[in-house]
Structures are given as structure tokens and as C-alpha cells.
N, C-alpha and C positions, 0 to 999 in steps of 0.2 A: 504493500500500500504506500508505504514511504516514496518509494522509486516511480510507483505511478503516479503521485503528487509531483515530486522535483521534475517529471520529464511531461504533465499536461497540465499543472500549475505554474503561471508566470509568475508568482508573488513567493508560494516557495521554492521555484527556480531562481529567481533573484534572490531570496535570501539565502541559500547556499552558496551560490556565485560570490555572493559581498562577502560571508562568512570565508569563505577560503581565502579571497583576495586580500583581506582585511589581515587575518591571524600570518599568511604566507611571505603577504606583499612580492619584493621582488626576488626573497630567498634568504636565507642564512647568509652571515657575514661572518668571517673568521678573521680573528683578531688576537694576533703572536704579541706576548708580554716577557719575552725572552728579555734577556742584557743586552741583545745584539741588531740593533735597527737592521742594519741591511738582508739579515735571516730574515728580522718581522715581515720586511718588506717580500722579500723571494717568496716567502711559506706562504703569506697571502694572495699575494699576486696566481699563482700555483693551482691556489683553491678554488680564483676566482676564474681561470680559465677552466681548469674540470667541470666547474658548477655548472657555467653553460655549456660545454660539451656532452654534458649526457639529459641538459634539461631539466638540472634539478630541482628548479622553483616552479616549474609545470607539473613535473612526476607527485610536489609535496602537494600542491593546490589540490591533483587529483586525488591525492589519499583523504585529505582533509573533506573533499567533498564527498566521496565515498562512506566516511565514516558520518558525515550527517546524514546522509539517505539511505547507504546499507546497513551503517551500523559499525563495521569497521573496514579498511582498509589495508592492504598484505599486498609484499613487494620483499624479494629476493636479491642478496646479494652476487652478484654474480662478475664473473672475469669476461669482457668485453674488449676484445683485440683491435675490432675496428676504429676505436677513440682515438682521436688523432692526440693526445696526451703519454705524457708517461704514466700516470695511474690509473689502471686498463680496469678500476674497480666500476660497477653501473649496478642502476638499479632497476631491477624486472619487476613493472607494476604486474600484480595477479588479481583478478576479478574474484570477489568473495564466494561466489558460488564456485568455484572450482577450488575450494579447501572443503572437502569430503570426503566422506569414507563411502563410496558406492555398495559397499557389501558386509551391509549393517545385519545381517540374519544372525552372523554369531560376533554381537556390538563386548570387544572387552572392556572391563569396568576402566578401564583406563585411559578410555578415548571420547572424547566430549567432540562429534562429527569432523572430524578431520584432521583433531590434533591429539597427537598422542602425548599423554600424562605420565610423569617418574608418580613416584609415591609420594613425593614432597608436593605434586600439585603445579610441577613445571614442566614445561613445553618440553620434549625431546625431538619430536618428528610431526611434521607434516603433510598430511595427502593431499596435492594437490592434482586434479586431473587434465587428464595432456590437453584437452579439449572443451571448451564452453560448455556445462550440460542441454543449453537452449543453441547450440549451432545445430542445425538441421543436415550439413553436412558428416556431420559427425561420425565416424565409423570405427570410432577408438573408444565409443561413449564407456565407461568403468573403468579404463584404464589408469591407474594414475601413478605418481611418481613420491616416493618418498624423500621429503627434503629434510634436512638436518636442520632443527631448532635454531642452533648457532647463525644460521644464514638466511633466518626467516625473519621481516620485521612484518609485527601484529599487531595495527594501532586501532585501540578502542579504549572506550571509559568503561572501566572495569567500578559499578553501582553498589555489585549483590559478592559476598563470602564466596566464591566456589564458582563465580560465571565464568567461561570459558569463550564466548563468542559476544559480539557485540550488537547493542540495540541502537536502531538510526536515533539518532539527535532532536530528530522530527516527530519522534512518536508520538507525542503528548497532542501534540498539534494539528495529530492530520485530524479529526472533527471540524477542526476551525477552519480547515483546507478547504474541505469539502464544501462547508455554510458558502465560507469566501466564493468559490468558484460558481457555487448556484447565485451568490447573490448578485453578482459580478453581471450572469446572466440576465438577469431581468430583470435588473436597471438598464441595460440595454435594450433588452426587449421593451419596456417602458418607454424607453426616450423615440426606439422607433416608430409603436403604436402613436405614442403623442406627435410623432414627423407627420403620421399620414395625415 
């Protein structure tokens, strides 16, 4: 319901839109407090060519938006040869519905849909599948790939003792979504009948 508000609602469309661009702006800034200004200056400068080489005040807006309308947000660390940089480090944005475990019949107590739990209650592995579960091409649909915790970023507002997966930002709101949008309608519809 979130997702179909942000994508046929312009009012909770624009307030995700602001909320990302607002909290993102134009990206992270790194700022070296070393002894030695001309390192400050190299390390930064460094960062700030990576940062737009792989996109990274786009890739953050998209997480940030993600986690208002899906709930949360998941992006992989991964080694990217093609960066015209020396640090070939980038980030793999993942669409929340492909962290699942497709073969839930025998579900262990240790996996909260797609991510697997130590005993302590922390992430070890991730199932994320090779393929959108809504791509209709789809010919690999159950397949998926286990990713190592270590290289997985999981951004969500963790509410409740024990939640494991993320609720959109928007939830509280979509009622008001709804009202909004019908009323939206027929004040327009009003102002046209009073045109004729």
C-alpha cells in the first residue's frame, strides 16, 4: 500500500522526494583532521572523486527513499573494476523484495525471510534472489544467492525488540493518503461541474 501511494500519490510522492533530498542533499563530505594538511587535502579530494564515480549521493537518496515507502533499503558491497578510480569499492543497490527465502516449507527458527540469524540475534547471511520476484521474464524465479552479512548494508528503523525487516515511514499515513487523493478528486470534479 505504501508503494502504491508514493508511485499514484503526488503529495506522498513529493514528500519522499523532499524527505530524501533534504536528509541526502548532495552527499556525504569527508573531512581528514590529521596533522598533515596536504594528506587532508589528497584523502579528501580522493573521496570526493569516488563519490561521484559510483553515484553515491543518488545510490543514498534511493535507499532513503526506499526505506520511506518499502520500509527498508539493502545495497551490497561489492568490487567494481570498471570505476575509473583506484578504489574499485561500489555499491549494489538490491530491491527489498529480492531479500527472501523462497523455500519457506521447512522456515529455521533462525531466519526472519531472508536473513539469517546467529543466536545472538545478528545478521550472518542473506538470501537475496538472482531475479525481481515481479519480473515476468523471470526463469530463475527461487533461485537465490547467499550473501555474507559482513557485505550487506540493511537500512531500516528498527521500533519493536526482535524486528528483523523494516516498516515504510509512510505507514501511519497512508489513510490520510487515501482521504487526500479522493478529496483532491472532487474538488476538481466540483470546480469542473461549476465550469459548465
Amino acid at each position: 500500500r505504501a508503494r502504491y501511494e508514493v508511485a499514484n500519490n503526488s503529495y506522498a510522492r513529493g514528500i519522499v522526494l523532499t524527505l530524501a533530498n533534504d536528509v541526502i542533499g548532495t552527499g556525504p563530505r569527508l573531512q581528514m583532521l590529521t596533522g598533515n594538511a596536504e594528506v587532508n587535502r589528497l584523502v579528501e579530494q580522493e573521496w570526493m572523486i569516488w563519490s561521484r564515480a559510483i553515484g553515491l549521493p543518488e545510490k543514498l537518496r534511493t535507499l532513503r527513499m526506499a526505506r520511506a515507502s518499502d520500509g527498508e533499503g539493502f545495497a551490497t558491497l561489492i568490487n567494481n573494476p570498471a570505476l575509473p578510480t583506484e578504489v574499485k569499492l561500489d555499491l549494489d543497490l538490491i530491491e527489498a523484495d529480492q531479500v527472501t527465502t523462497p523455500d519457506l516449507f521447512d522456515p529455521a527458527s533462525n531466519q526472519i525471510d531472508g536473513i539469517v540469524m546467529d543466536r545472538y540475534g545478528n545478521p550472518v547471511e542473506y538470501h537475496i534472489l538472482k531475479q525481481h520476484p515481479g519480473d515476468p521474464t523471470g526463469s530463475s524465479y527461487g533461485e537465490y544467492r547467499r550473501v555474507p552479512a559482513r557485505i550487506v548494508i540493511h537500512y531500516f528503523r528498527r521500533d519493536r525488540a526482535g524486528q528483523g525487516r523494516g516498516v515504510p515511514d509512510i505507514t501511519p499515513a497512508l489513510p490520510l493518503f487515501a482521504h487526500l487523493r479522493r478529496y483532491t478528486l472532487a474538488v476538481i470534479t466540483a470546480a469542473e461541474i461549476a465550469a459548465l
